[in-house]
MOPAC internal coordinates of N, CA, C and O (Angstrom, degrees):
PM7 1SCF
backbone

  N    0.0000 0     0.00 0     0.00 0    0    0    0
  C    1.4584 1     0.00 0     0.00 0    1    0    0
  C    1.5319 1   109.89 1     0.00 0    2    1    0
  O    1.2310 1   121.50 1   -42.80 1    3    2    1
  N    1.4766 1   114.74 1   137.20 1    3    2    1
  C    1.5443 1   115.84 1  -175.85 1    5    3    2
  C    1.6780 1    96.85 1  -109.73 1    6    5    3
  O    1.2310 1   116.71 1   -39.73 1    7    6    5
  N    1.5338 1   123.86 1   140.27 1    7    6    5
  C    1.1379 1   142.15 1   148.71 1    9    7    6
  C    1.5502 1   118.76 1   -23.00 1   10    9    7
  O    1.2310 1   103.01 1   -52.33 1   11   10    9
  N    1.5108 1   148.79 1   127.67 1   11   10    9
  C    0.7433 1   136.34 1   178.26 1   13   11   10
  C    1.7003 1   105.02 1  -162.45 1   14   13   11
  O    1.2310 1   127.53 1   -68.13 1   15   14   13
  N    1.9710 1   103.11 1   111.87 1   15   14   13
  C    1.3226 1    89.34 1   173.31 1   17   15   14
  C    1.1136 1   111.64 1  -101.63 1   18   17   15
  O    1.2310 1   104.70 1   -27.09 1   19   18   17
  N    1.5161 1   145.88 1   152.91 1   19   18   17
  C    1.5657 1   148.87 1   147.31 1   21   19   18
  C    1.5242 1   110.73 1  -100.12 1   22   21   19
  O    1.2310 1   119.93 1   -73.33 1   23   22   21
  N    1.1900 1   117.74 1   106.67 1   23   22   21
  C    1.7541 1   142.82 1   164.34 1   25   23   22
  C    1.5182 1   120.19 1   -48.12 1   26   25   23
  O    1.2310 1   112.67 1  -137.63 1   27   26   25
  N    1.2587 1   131.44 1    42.37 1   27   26   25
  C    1.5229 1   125.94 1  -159.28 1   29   27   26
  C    2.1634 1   103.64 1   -36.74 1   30   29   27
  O    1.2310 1   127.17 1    -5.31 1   31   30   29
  N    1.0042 1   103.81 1   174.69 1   31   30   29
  C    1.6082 1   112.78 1  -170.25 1   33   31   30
  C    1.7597 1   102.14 1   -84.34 1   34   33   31
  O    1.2310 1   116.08 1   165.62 1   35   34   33
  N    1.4663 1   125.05 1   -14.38 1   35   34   33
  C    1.1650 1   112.27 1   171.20 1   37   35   34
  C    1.6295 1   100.72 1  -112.32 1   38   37   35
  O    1.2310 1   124.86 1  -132.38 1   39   38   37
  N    1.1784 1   108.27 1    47.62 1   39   38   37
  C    1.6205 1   121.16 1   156.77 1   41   39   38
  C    1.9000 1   115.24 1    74.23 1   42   41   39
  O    1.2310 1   128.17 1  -179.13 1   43   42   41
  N    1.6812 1   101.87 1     0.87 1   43   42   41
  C    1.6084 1   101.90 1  -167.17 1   45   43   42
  C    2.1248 1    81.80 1   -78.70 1   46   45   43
  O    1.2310 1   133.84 1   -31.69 1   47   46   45
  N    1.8125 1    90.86 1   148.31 1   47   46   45
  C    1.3701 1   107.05 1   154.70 1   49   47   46
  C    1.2845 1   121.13 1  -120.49 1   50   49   47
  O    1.2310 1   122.65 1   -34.74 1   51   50   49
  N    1.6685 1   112.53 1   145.26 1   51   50   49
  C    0.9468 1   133.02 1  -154.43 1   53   51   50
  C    1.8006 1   110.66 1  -102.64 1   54   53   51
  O    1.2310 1   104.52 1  -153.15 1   55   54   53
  N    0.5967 1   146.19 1    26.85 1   55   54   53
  C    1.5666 1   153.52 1  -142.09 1   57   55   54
  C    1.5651 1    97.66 1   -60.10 1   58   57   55
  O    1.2310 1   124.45 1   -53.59 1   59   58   57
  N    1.3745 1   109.06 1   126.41 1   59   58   57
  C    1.4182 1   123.18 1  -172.77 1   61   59   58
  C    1.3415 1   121.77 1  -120.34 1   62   61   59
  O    1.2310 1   116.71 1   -27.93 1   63   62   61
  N    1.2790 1   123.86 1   152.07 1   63   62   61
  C    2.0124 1   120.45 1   166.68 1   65   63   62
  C    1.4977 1    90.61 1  -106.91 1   66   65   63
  O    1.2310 1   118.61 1   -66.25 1   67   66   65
  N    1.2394 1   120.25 1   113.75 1   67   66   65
  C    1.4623 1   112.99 1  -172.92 1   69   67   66
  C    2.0608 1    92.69 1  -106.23 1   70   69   67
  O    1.2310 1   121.78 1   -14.04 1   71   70   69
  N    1.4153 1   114.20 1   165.96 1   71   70   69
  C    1.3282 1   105.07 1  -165.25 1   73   71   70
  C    1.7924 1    86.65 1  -108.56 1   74   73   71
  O    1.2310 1   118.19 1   -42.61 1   75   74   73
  N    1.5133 1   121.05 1   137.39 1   75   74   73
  C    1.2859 1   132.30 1  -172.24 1   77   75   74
  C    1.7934 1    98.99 1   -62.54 1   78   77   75
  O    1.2310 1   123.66 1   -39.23 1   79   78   77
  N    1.5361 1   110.58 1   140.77 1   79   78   77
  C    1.6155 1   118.88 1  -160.40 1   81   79   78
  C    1.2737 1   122.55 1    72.05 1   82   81   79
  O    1.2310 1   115.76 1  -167.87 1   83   82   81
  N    1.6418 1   125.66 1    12.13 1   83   82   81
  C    1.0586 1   141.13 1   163.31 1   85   83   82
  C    1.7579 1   110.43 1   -88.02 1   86   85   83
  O    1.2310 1   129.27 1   -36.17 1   87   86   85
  N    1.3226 1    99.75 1   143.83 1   87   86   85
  C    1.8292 1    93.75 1   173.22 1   89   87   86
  C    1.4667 1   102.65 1   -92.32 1   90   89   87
  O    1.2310 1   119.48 1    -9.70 1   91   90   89
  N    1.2093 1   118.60 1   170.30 1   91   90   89
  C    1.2386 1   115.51 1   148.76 1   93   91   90
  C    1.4968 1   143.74 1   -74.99 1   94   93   91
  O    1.2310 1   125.21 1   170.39 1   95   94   93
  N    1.7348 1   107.60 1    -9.61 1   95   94   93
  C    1.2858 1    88.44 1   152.13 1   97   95   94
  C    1.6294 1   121.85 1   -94.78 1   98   97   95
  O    1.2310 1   114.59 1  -162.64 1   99   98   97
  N    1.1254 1   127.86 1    17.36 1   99   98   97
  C    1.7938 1   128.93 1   157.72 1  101   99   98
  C    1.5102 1    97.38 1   -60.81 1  102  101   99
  O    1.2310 1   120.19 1   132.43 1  103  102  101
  N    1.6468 1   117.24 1   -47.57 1  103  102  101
  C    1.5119 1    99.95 1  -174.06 1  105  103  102
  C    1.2169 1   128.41 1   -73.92 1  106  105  103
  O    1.2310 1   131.02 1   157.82 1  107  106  105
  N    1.4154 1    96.34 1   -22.18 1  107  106  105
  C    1.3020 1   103.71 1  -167.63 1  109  107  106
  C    1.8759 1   113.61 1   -61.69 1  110  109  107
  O    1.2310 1   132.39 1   126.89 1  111  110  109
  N    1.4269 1    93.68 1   -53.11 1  111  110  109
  C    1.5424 1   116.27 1   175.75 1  113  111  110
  C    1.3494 1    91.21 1   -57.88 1  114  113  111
  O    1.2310 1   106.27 1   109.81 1  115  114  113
  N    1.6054 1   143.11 1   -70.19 1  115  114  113
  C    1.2378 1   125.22 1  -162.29 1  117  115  114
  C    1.5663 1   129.75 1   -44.34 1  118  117  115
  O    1.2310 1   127.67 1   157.41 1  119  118  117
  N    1.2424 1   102.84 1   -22.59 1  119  118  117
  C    1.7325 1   119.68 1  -164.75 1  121  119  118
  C    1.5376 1   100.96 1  -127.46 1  122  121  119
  O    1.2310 1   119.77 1  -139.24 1  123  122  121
  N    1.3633 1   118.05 1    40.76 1  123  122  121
  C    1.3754 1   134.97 1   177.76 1  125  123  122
  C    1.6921 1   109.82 1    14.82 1  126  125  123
  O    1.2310 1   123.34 1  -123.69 1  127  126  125
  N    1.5564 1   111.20 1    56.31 1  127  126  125
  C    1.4789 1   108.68 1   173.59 1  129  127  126
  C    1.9850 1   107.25 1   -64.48 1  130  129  127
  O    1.2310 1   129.01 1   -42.13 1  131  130  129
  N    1.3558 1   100.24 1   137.87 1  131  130  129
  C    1.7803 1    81.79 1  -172.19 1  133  131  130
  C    1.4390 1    84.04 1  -101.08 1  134  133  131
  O    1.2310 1   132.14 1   -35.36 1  135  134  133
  N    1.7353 1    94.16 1   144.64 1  135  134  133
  C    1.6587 1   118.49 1   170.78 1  137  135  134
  C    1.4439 1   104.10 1   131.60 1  138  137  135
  O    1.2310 1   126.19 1   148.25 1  139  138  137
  N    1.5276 1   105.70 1   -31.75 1  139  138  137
  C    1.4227 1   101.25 1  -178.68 1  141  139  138
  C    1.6947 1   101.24 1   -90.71 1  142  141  139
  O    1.2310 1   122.62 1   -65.87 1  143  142  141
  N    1.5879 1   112.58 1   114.13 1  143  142  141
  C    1.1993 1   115.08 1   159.88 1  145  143  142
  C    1.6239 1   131.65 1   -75.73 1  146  145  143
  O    1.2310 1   116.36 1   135.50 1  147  146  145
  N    1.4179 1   124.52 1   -44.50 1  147  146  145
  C    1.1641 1   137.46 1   177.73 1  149  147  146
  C    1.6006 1   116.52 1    58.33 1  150  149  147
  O    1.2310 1   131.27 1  -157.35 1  151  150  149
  N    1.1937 1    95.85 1    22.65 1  151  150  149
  C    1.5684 1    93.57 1   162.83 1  153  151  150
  C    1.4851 1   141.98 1   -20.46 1  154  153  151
  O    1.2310 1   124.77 1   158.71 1  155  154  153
  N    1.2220 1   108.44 1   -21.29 1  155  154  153
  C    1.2606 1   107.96 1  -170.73 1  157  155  154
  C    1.7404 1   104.73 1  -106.77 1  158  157  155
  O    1.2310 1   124.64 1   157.59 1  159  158  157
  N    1.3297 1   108.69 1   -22.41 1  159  158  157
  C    1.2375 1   116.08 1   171.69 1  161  159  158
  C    1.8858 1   106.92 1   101.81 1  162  161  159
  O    1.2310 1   124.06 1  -159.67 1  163  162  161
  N    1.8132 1   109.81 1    20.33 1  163  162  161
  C    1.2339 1   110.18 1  -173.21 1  165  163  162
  C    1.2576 1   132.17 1    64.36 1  166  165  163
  O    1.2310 1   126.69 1  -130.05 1  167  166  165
  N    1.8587 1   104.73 1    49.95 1  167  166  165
  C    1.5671 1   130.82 1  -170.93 1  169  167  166
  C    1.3718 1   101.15 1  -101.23 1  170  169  167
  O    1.2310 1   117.61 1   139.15 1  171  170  169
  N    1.3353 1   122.16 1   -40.85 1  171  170  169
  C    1.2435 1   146.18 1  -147.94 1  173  171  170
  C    1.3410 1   116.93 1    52.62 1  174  173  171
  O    1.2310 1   138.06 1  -116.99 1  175  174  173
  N    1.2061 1    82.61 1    63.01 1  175  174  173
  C    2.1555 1   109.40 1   169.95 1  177  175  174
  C    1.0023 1    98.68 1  -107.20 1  178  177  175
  O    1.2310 1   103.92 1   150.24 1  179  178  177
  N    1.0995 1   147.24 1   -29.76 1  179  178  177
  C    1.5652 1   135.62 1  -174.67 1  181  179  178
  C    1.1343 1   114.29 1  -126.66 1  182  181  179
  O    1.2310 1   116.47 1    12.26 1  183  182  181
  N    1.8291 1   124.32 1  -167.74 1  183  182  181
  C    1.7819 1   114.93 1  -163.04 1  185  183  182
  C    1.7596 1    85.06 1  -151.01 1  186  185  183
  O    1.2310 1   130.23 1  -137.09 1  187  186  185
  N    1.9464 1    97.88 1    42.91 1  187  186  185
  C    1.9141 1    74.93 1   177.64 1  189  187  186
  C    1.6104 1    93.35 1  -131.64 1  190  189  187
  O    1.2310 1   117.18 1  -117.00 1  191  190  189
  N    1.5185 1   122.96 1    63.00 1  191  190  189
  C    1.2029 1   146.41 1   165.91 1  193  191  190
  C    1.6269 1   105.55 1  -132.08 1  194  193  191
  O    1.2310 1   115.80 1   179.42 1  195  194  193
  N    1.2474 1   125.57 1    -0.58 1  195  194  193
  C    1.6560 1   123.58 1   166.95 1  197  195  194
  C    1.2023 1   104.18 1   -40.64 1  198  197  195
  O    1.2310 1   131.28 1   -25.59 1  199  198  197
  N    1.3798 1    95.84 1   154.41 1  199  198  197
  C    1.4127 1   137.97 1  -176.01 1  201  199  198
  C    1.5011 1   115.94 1  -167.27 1  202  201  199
  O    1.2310 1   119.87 1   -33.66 1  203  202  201
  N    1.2637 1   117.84 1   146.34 1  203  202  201
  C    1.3101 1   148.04 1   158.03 1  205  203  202
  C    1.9894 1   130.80 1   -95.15 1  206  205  203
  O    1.2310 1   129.81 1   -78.97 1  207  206  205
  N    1.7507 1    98.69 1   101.03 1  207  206  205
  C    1.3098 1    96.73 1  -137.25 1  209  207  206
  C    1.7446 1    87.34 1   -87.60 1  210  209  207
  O    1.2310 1   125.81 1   -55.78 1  211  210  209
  N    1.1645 1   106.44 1   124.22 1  211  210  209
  C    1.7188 1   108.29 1   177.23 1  213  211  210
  C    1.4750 1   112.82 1   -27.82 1  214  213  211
  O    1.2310 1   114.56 1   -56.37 1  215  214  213
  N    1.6007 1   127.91 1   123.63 1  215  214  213
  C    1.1650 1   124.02 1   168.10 1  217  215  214
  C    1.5598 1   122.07 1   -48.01 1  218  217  215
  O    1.2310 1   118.04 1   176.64 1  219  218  217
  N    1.3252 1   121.35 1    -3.36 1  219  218  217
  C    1.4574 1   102.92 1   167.73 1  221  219  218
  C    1.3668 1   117.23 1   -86.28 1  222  221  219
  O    1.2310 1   119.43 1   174.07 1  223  222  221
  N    1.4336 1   118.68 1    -5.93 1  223  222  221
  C    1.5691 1   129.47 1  -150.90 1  225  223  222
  C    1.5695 1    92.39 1  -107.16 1  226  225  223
  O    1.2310 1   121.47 1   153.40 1  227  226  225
  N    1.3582 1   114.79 1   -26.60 1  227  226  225
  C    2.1086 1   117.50 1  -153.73 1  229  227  226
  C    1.3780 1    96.79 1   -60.45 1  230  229  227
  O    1.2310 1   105.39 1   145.16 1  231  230  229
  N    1.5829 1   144.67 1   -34.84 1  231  230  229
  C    1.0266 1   117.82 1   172.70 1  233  231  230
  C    1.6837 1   141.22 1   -97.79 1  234  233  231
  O    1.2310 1   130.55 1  -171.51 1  235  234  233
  N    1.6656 1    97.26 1     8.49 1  235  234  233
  C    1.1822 1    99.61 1   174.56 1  237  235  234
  C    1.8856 1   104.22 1  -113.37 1  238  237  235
  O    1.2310 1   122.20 1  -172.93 1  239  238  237
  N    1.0877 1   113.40 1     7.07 1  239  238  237
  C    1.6133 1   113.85 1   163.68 1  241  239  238
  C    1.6651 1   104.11 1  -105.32 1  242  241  239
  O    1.2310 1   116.48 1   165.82 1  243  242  241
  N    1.5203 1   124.30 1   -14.18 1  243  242  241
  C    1.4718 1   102.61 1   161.49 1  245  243  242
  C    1.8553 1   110.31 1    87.35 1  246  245  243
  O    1.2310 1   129.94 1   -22.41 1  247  246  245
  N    1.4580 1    98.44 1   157.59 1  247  246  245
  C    1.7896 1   100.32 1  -171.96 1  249  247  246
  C    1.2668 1   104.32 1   -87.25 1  250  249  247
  O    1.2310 1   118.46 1   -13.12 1  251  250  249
  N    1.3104 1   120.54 1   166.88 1  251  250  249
  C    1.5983 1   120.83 1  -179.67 1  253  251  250
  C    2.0166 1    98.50 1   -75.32 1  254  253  251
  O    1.2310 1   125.44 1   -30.06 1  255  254  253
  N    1.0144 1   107.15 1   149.94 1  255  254  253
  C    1.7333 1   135.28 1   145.41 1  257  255  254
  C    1.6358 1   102.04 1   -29.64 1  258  257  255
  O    1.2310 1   125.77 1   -23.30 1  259  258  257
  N    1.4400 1   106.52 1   156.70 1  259  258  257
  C    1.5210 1   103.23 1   165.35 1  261  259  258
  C    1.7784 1   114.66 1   -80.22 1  262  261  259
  O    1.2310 1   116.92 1   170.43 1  263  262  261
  N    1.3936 1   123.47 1    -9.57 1  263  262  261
  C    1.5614 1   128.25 1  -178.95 1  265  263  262
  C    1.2947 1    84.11 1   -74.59 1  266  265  263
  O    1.2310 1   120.97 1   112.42 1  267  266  265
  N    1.7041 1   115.75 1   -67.58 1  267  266  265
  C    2.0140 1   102.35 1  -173.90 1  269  267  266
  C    1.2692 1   113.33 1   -40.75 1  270  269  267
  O    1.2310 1   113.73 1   113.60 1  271  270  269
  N    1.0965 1   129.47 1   -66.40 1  271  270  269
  C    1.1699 1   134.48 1  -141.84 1  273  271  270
  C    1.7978 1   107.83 1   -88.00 1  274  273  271
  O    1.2310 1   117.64 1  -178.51 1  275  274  273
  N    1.2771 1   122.10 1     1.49 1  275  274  273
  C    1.1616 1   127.29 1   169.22 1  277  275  274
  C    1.8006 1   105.96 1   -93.76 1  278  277  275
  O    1.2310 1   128.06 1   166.28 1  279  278  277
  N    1.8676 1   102.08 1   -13.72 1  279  278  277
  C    1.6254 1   105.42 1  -163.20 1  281  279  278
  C    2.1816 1    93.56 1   -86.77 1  282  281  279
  O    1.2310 1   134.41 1   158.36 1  283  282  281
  N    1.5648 1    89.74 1   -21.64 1  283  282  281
  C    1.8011 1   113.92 1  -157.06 1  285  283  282
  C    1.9965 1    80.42 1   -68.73 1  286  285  283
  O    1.2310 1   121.76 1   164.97 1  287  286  285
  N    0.7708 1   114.23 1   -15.03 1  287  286  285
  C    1.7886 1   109.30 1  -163.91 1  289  287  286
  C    1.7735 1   102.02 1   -77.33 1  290  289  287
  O    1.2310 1   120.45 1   159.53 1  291  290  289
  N    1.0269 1   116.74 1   -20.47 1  291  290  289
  C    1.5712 1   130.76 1  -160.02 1  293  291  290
  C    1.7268 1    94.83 1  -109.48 1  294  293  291
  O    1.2310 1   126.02 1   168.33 1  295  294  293
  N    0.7058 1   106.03 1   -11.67 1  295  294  293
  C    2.2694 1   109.22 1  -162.56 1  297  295  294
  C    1.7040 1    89.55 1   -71.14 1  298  297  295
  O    1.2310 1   112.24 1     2.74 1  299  298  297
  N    1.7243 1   132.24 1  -177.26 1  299  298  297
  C    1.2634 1   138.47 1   134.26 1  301  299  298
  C    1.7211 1   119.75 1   -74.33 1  302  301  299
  O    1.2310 1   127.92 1   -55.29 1  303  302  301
  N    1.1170 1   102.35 1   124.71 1  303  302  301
  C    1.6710 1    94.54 1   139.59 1  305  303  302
  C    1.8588 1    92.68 1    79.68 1  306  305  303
  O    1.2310 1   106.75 1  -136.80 1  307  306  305
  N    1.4582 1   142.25 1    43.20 1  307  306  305
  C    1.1019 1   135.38 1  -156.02 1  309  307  306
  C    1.6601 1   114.69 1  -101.26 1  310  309  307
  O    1.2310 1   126.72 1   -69.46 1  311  310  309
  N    1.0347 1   104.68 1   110.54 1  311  310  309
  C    1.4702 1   123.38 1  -174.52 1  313  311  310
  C    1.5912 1   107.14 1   -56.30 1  314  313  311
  O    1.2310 1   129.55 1    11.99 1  315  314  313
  N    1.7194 1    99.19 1  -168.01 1  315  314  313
  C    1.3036 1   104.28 1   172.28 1  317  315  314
  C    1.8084 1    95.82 1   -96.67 1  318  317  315
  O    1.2310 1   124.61 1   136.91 1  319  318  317
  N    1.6122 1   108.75 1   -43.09 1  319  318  317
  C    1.1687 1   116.51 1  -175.26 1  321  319  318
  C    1.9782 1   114.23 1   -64.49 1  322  321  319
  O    1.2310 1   120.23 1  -169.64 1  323  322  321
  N    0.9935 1   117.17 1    10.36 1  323  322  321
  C    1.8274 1   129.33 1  -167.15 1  325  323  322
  C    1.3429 1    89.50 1   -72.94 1  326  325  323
  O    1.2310 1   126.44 1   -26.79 1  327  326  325
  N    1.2485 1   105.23 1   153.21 1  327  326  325
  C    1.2980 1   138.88 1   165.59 1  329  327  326
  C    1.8873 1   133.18 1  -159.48 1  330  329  327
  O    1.2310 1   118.06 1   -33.04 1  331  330  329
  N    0.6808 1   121.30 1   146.96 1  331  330  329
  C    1.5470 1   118.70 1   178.91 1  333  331  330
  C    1.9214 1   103.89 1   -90.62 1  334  333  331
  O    1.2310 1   124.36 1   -50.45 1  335  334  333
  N    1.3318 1   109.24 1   129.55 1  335  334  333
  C    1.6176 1   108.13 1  -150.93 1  337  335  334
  C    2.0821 1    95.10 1   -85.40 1  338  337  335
  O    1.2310 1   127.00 1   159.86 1  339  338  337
  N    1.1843 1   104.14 1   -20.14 1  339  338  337
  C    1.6325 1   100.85 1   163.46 1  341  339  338
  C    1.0023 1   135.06 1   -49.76 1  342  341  339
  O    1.2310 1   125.07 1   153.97 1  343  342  341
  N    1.8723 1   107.88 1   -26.03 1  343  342  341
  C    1.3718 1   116.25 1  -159.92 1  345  343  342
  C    1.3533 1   108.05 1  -117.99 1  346  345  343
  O    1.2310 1   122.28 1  -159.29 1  347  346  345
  N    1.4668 1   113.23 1    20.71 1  347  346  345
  C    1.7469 1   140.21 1  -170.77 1  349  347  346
  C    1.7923 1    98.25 1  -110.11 1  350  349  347
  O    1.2310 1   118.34 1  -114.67 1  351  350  349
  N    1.2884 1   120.78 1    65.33 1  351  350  349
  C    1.5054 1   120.11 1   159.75 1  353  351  350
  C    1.4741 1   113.64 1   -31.78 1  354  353  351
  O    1.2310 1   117.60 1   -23.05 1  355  354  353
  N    0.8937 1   122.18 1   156.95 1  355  354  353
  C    1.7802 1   129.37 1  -158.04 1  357  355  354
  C    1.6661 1    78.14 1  -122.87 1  358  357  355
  O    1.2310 1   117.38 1   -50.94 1  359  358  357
  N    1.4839 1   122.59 1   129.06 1  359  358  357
  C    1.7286 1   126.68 1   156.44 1  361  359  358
  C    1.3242 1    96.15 1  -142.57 1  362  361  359
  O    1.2310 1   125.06 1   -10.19 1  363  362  361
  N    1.4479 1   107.88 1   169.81 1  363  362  361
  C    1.5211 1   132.91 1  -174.41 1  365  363  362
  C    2.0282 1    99.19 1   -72.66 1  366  365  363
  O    1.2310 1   130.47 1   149.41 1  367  366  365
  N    1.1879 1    97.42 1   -30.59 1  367  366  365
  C    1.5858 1   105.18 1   162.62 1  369  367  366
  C    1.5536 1   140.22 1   -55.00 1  370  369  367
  O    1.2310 1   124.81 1   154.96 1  371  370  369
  N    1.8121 1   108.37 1   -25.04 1  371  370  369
  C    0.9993 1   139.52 1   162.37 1  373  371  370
  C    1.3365 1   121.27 1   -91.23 1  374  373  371
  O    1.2310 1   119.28 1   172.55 1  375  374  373
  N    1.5797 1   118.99 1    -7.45 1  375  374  373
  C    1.3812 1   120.56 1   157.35 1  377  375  374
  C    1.5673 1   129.20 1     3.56 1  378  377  375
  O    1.2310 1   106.60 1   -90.72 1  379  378  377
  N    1.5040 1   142.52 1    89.28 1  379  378  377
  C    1.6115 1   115.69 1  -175.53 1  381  379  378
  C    1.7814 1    96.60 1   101.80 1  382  381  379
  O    1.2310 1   107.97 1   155.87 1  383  382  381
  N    0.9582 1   140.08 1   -24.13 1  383  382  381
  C    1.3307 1   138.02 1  -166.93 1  385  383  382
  C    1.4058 1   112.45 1   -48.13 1  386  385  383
  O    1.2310 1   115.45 1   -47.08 1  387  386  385
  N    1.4570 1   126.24 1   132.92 1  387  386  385
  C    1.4007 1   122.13 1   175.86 1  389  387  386
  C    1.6675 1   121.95 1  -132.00 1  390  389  387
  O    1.2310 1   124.16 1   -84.36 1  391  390  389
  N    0.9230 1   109.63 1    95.64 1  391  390  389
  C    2.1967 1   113.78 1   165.76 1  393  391  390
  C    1.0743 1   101.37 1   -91.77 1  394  393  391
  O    1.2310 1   135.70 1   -28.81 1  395  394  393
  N    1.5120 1    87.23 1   151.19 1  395  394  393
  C    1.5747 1   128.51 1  -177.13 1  397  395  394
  C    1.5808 1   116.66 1   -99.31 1  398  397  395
  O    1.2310 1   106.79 1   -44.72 1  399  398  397
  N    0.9115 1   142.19 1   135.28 1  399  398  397
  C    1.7587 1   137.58 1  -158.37 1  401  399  398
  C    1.4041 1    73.69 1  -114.18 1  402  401  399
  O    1.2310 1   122.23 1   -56.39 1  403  402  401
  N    1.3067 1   113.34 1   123.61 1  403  402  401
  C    2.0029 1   146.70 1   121.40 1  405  403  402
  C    2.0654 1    95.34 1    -8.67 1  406  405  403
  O    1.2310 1   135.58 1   -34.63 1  407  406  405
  N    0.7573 1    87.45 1   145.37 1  407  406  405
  C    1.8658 1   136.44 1   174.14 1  409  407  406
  C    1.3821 1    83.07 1   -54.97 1  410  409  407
  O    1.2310 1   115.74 1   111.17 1  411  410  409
  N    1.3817 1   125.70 1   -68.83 1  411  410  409
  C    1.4263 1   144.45 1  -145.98 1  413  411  410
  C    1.6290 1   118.28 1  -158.81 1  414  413  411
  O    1.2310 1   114.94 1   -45.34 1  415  414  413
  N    1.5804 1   127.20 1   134.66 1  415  414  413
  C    1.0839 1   105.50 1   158.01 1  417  415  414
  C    1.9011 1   123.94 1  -106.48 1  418  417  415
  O    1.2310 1   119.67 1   -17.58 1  419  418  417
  N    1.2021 1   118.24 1   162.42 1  419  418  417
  C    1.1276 1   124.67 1  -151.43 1  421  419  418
  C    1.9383 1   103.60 1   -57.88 1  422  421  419
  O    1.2310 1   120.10 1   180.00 1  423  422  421

């Protein structure tokens, strides 16, 4: 099991055992974090699984794909640190990892 916090937007944390090959939005939805909608069901058709990946984490979780980052165009409010939480593989490498849930998703 890898460490996994999610930050909801009115500051509650969510502290998770997420199972490795899991995304983070499976956990998110599993443990009813509110903000993460996942509408699409983690296709990356949509941009309402955003997240804001803690600046200590941005270079070992990596930039989105051009499919993310064409999905990141549609999200609110999109950082440098943004990401779509479907497209955030869960590894023992990500150990401790923490996003921040958006205000809103798009």
């Amino acid at each position: 099991m890898t460490k996994l916090t999610i930050v909801a937007f009115d500051g509650t944390r969510f502290d998770l055992n997420a199972d490795d090959g899991s995304t983070v939005m499976e956990n998110a939805v599993r443990n009813s974090v509110p903000g993460i909608e996942a509408e699409c069901g983690g296709a990356c058709a949509c941009a309402t699984c955003h997240v804001y990946v803690d600046e200590d984490w941005v270079e070992k979780v990596g930039g989105p794909e051009a499919m993310e980052e064409d999905m990141l165009d549609f999200a609110f409010d999109v950082r440098p640190n943004s990401r779509l939480s479907c497209q955030i593989k869960v590894t023992k490498a990500l150990d401790g990892l923490v996003v921040h849930v958006p205000e809103r998703q798009a």
